[in-house]
FIRONU-89001 format. One line per field, with one value per atom (N, C-alpha, C): x, y negated, z; residue in one letter; residue number from 1; atom name. Coordinates in nm, 2 decimals. Layout:
X	X; ...;
Y	Y; ...;
Z	Z; ...;
aa	A; ...;
i	NUM; ...;
at	CA; ...;
//
This chain:
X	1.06; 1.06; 1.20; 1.30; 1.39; 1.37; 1.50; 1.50; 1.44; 1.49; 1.44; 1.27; 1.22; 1.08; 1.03; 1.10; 1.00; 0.99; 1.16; 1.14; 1.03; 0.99; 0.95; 0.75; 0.75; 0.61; 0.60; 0.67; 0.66; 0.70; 0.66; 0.70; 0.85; 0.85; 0.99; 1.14; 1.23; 1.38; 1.42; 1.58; 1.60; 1.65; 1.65; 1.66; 1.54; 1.47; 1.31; 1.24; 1.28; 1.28; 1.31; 1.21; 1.22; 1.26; 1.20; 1.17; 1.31; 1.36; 1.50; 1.47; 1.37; 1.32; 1.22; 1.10; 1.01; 1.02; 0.99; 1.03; 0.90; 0.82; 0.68; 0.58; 0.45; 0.36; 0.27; 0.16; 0.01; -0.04; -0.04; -0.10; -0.23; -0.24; -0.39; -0.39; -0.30; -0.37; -0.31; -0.14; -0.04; 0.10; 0.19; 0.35; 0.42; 0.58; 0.67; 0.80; 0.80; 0.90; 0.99; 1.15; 1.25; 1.32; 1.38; 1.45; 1.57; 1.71; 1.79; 1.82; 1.88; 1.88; 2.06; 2.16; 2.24; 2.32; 2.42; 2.49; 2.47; 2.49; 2.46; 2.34; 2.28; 2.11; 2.15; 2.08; 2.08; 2.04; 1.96; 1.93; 1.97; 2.07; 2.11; 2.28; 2.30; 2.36; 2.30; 2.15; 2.15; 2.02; 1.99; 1.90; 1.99; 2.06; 2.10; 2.27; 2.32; 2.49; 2.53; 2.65; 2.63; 2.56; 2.45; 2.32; 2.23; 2.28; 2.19; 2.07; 1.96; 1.80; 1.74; 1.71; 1.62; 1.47; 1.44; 1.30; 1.19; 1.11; 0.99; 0.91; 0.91; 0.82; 0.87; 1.02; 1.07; 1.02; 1.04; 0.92; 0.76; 0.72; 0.60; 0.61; 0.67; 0.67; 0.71; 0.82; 0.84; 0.68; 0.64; 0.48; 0.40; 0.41; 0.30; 0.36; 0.51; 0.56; 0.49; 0.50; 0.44; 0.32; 0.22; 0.10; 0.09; 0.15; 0.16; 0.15; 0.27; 0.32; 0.21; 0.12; 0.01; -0.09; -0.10; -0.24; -0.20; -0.07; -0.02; 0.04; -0.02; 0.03; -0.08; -0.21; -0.37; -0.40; -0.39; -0.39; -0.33; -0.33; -0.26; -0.28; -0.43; -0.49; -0.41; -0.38; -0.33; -0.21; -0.14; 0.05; 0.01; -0.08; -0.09; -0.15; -0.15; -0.23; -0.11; -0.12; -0.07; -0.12; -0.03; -0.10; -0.10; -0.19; -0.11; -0.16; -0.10; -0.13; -0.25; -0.35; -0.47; -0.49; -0.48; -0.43; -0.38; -0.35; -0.29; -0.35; -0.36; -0.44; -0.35; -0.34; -0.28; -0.12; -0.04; 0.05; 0.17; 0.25; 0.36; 0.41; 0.57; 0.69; 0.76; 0.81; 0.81; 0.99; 1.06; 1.24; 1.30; 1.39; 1.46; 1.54; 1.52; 1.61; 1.73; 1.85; 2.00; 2.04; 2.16; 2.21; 2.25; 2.27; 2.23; 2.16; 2.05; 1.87; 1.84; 1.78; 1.66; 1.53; 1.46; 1.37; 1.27; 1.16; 1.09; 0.93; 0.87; 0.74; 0.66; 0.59; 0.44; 0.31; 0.26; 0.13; 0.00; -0.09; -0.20; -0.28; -0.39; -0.55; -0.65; -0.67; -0.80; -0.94; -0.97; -1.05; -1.04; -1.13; -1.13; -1.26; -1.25; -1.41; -1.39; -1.42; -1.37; -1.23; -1.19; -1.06; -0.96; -1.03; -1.00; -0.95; -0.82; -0.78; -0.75; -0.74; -0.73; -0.60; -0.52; -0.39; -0.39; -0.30; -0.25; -0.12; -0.03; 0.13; 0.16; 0.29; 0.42; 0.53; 0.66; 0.76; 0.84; 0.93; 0.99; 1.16; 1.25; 1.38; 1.41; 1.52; 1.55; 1.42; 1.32; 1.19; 1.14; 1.19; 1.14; 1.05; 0.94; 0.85; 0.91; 0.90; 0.96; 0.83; 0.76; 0.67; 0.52; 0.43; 0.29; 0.18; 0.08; 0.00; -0.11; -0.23; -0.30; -0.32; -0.35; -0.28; -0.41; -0.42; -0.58; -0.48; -0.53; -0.45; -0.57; -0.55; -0.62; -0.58; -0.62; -0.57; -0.60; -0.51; -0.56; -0.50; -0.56; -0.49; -0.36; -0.27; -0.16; -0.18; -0.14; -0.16; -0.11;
Y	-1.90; -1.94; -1.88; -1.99; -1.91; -1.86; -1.87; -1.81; -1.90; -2.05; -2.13; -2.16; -2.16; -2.15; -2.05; -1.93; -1.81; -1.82; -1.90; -1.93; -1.98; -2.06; -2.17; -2.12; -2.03; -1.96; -1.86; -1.78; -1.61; -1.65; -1.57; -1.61; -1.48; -1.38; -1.31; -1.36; -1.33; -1.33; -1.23; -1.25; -1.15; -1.02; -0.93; -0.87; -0.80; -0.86; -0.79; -0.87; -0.96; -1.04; -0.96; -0.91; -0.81; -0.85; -1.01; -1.06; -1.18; -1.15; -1.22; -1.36; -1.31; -1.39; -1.39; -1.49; -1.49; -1.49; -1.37; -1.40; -1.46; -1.42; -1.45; -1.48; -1.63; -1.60; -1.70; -1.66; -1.70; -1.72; -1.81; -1.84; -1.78; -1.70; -1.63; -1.54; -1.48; -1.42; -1.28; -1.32; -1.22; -1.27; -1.19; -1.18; -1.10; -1.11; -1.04; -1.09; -1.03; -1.05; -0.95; -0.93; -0.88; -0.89; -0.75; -0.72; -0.66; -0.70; -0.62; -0.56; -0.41; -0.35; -0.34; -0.37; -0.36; -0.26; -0.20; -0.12; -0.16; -0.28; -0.38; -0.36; -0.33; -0.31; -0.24; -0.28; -0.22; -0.07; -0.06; 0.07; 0.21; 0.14; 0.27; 0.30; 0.24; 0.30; 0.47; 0.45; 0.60; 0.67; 0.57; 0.67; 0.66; 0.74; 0.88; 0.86; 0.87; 0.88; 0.96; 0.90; 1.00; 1.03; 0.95; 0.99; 0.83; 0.75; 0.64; 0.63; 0.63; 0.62; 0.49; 0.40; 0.31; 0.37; 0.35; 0.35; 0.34; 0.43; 0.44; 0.31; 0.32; 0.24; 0.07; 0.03; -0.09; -0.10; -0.01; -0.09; -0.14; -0.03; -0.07; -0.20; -0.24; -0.38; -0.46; -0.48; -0.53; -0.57; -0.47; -0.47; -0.55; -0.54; -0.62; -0.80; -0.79; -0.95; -1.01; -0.89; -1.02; -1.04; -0.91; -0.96; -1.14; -1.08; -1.25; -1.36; -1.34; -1.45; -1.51; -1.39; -1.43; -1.53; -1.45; -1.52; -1.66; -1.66; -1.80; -1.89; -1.85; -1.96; -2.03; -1.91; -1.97; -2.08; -2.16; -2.32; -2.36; -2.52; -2.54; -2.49; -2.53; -2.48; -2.31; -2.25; -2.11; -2.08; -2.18; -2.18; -2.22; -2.25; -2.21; -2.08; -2.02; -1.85; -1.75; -1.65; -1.52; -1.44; -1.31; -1.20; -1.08; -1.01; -0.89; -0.77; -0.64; -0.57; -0.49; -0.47; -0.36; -0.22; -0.22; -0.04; -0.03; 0.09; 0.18; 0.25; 0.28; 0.35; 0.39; 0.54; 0.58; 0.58; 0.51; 0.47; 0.62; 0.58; 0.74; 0.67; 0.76; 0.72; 0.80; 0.77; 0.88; 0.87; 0.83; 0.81; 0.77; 0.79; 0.76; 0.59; 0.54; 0.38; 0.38; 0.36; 0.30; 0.19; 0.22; 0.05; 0.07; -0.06; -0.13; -0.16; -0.08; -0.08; -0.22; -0.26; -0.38; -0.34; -0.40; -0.33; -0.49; -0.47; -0.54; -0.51; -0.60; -0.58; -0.66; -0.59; -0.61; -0.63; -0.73; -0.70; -0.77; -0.75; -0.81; -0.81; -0.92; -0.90; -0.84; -0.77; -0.68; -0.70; -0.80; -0.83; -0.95; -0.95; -1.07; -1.10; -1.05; -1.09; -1.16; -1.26; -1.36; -1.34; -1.30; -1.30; -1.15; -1.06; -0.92; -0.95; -0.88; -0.90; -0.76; -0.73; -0.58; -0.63; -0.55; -0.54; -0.43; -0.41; -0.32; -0.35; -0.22; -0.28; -0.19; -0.21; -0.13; -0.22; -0.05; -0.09; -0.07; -0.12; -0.03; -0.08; 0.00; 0.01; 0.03; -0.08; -0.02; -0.03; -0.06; -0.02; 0.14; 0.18; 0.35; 0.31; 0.36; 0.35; 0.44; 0.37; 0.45; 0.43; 0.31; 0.37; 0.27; 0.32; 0.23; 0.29; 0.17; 0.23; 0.09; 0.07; 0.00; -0.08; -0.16; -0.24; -0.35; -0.37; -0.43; -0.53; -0.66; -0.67; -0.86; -0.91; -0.94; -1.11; -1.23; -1.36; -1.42; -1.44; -1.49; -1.60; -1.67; -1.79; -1.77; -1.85; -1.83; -1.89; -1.80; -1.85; -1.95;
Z	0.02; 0.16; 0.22; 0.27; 0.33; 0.48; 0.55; 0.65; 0.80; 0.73; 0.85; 0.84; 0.71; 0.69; 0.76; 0.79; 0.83; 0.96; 1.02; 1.17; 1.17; 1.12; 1.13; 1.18; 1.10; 1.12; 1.17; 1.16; 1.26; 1.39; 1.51; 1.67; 1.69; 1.58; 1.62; 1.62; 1.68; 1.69; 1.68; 1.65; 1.62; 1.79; 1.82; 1.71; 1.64; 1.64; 1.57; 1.44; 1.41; 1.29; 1.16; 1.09; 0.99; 0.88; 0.83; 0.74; 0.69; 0.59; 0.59; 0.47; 0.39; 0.27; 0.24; 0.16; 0.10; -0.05; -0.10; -0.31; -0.37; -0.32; -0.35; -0.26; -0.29; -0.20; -0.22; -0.23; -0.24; -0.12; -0.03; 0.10; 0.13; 0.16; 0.25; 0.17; 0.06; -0.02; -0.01; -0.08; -0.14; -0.08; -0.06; -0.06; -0.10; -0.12; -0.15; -0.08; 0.00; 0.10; 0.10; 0.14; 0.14; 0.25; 0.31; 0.45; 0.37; 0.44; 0.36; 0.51; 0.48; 0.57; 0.61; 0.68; 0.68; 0.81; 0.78; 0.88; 1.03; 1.03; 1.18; 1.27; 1.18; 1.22; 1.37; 1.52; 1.62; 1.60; 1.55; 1.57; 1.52; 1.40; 1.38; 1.46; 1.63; 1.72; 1.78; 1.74; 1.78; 1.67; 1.55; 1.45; 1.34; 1.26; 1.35; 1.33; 1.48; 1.43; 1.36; 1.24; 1.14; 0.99; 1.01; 0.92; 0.93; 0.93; 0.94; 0.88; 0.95; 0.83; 0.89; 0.81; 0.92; 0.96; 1.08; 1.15; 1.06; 1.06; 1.01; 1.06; 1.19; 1.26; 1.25; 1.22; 1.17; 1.03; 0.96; 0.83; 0.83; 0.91; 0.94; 1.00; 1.10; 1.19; 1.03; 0.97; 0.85; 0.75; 0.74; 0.70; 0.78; 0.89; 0.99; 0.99; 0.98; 0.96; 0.84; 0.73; 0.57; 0.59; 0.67; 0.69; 0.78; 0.87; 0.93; 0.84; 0.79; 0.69; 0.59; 0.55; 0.44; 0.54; 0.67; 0.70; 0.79; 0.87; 0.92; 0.78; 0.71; 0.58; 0.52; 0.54; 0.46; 0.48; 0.63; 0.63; 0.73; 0.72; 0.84; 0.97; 0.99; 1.13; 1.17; 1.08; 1.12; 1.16; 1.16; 1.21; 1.36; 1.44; 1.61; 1.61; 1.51; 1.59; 1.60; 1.65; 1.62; 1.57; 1.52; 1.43; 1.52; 1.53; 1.61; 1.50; 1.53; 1.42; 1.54; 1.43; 1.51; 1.49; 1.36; 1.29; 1.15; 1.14; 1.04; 0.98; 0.83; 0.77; 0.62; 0.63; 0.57; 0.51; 0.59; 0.59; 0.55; 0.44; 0.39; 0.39; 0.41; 0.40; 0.29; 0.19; 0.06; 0.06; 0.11; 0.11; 0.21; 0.22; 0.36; 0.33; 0.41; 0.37; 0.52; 0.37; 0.48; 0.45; 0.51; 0.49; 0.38; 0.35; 0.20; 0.11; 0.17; 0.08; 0.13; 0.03; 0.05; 0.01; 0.12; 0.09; 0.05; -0.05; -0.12; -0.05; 0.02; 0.07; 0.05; -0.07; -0.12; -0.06; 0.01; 0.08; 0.04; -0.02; -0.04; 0.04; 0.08; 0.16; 0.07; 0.16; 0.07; 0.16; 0.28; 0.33; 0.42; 0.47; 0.60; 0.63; 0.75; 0.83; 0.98; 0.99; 1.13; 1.19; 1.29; 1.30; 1.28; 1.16; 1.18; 1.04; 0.96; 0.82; 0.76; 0.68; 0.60; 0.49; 0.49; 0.43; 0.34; 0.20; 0.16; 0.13; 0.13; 0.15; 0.05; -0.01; -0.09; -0.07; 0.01; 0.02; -0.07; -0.17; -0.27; -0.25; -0.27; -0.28; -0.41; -0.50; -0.64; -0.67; -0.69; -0.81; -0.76; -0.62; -0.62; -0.50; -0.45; -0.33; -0.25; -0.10; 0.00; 0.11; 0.10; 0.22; 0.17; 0.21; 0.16; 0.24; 0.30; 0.36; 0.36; 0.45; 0.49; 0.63; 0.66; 0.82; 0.83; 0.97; 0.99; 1.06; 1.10; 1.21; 1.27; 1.36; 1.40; 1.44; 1.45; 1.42; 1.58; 1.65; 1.82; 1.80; 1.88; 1.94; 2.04; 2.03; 2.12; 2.24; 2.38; 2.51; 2.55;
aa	X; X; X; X; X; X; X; X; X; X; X; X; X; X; X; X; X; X; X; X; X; X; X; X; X; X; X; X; X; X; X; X; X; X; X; X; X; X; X; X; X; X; X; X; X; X; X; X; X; X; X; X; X; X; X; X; X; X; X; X; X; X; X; X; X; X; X; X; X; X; X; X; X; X; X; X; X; X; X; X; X; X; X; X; X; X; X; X; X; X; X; X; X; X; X; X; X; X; X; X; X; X; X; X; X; X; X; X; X; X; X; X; X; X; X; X; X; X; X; X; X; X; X; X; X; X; X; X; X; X; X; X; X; X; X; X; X; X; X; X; X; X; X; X; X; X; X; X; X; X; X; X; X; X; X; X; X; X; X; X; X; X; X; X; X; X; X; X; X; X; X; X; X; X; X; X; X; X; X; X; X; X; X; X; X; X; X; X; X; X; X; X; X; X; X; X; X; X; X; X; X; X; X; X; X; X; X; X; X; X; X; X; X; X; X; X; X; X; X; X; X; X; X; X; X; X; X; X; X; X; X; X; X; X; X; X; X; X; X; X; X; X; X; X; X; X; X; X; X; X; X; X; X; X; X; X; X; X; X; X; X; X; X; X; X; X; X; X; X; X; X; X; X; X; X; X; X; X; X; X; X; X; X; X; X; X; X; X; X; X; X; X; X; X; X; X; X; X; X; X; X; X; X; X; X; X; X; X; X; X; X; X; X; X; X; X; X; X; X; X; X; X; X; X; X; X; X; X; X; X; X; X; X; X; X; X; X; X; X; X; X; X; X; X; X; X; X; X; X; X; X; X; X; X; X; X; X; X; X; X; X; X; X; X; X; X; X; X; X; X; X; X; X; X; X; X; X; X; X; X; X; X; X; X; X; X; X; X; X; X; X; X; X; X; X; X; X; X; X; X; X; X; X; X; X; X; X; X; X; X; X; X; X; X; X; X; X; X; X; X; X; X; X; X; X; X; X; X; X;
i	1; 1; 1; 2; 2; 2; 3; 3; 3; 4; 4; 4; 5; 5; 5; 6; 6; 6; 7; 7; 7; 8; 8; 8; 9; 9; 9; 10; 10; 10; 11; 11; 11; 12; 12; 12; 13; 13; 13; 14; 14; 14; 15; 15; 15; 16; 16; 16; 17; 17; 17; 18; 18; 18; 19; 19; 19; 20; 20; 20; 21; 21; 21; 22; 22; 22; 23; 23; 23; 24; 24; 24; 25; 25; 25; 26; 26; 26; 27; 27; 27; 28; 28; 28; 29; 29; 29; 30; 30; 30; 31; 31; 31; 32; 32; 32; 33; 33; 33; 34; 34; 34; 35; 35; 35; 36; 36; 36; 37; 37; 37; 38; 38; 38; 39; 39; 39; 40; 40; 40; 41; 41; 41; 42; 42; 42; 43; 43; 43; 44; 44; 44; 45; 45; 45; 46; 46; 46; 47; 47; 47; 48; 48; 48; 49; 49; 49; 50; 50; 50; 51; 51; 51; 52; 52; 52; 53; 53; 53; 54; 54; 54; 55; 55; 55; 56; 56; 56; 57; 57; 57; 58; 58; 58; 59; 59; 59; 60; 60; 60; 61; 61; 61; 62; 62; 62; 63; 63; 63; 64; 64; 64; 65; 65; 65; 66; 66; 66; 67; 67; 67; 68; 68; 68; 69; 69; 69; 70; 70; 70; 71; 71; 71; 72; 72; 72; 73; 73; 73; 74; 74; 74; 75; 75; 75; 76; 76; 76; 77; 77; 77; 78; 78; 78; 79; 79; 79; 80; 80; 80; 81; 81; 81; 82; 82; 82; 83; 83; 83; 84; 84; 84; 85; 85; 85; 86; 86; 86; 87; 87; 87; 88; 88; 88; 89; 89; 89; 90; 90; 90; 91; 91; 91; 92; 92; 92; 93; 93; 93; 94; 94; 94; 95; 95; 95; 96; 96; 96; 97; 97; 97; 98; 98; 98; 99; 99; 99; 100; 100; 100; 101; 101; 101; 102; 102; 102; 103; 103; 103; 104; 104; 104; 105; 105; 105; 106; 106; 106; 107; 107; 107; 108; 108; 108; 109; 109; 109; 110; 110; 110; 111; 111; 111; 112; 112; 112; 113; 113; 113; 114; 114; 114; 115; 115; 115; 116; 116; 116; 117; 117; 117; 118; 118; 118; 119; 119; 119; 120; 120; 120; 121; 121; 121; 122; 122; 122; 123; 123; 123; 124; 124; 124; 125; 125; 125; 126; 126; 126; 127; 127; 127; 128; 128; 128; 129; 129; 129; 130; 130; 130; 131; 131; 131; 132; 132; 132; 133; 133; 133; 134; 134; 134; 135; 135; 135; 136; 136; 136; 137; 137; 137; 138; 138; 138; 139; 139; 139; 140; 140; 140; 141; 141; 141; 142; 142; 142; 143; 143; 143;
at	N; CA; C; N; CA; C; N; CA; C; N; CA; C; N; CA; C; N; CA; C; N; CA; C; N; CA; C; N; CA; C; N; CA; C; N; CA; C; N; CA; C; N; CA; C; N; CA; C; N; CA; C; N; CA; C; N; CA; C; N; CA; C; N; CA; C; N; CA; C; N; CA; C; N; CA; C; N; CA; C; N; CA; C; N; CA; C; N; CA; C; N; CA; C; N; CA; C; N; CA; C; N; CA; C; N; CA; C; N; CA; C; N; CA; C; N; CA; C; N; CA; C; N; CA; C; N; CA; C; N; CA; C; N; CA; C; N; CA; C; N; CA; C; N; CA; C; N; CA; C; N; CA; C; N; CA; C; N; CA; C; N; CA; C; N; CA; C; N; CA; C; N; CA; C; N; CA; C; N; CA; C; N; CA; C; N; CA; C; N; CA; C; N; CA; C; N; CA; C; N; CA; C; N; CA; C; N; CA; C; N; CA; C; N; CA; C; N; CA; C; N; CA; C; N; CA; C; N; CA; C; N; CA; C; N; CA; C; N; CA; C; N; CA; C; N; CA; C; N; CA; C; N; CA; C; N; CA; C; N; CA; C; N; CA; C; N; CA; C; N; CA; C; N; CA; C; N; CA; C; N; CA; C; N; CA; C; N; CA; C; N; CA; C; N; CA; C; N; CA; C; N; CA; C; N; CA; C; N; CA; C; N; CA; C; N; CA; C; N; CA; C; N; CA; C; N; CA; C; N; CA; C; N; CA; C; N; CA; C; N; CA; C; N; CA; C; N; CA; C; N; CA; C; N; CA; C; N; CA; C; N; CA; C; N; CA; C; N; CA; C; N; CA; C; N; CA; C; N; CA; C; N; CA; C; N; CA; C; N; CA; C; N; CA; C; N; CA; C; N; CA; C; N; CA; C; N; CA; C; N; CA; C; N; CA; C; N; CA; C; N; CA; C; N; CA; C; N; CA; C; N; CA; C; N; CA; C; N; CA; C; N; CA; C; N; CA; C; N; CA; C; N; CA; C; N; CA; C; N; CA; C; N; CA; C; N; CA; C; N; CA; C; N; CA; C; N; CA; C; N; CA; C; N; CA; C; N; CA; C; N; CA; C; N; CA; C; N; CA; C;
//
């Protein structure tokens, strides 16, 4: 999936658009999605001058985009919904990511009960894990 496909399904812009590619994907099921992280990135004007790390909390949103992506892909009827994320569960962050990491996001369903979904994620850089956790998140209709 490229970049206009993902427009094409996610409701984010940038600058909050996490998701730059789709390498892999099983519609309702599974993904492998990729963010490359680059110097330009807004945020690293103040995380950290100096010491660039990207945001903990930007991967996680990166996490919550592939979730989207799995479940606005399961059928048609699902590209009018939104995703929103509901919670977090046990989510580590095991490396620091700068520019020039790409980061590779792994997300499978590990549940689904009406409009509530269960996620498990891995982020990996190079083949090394930098962050992995669990993510609920929840399927609304858009206003």
């Amino acid at each position: 999936m490229n970049i206009q496909e993902i427009l094409s399904l996610l409701p984010h812009r940038y600058p909050f658009l996490m998701i730059d590619r789709v390498l892999e994907l099983d519609p309702g099921t599974r993904v492998v999605a990729l963010k490359n992280v680059s110097v330009n990135e807004p945020c690293f004007q103040g995380h950290f001058p100096g010491a660039p790390t990207f945001p903990g909390v930007l991967i996680v949103e990166a996490i919550a985009q592939a979730c989207g992506i799995i479940a606005l892909s399961a059928n048609p009827e699902m590209r009018t919904k939104l995703v929103y994320l509901a919670a977090l569960d046990g989510v580590r962050f095991r490396k620091p990511v700068t520019p020039g990491d790409a980061l590779h996001i792994a997300v499978e369903k590990v549940a689904e009960k009406r409009s509530i979904w269960k996620f498990s994620a891995n982020v990996t850089v190079d083949g090394k894990l930098v962050a992995e956790g669990e993510v609920m998140a929840t399927v609304v209709d858009r206003p």
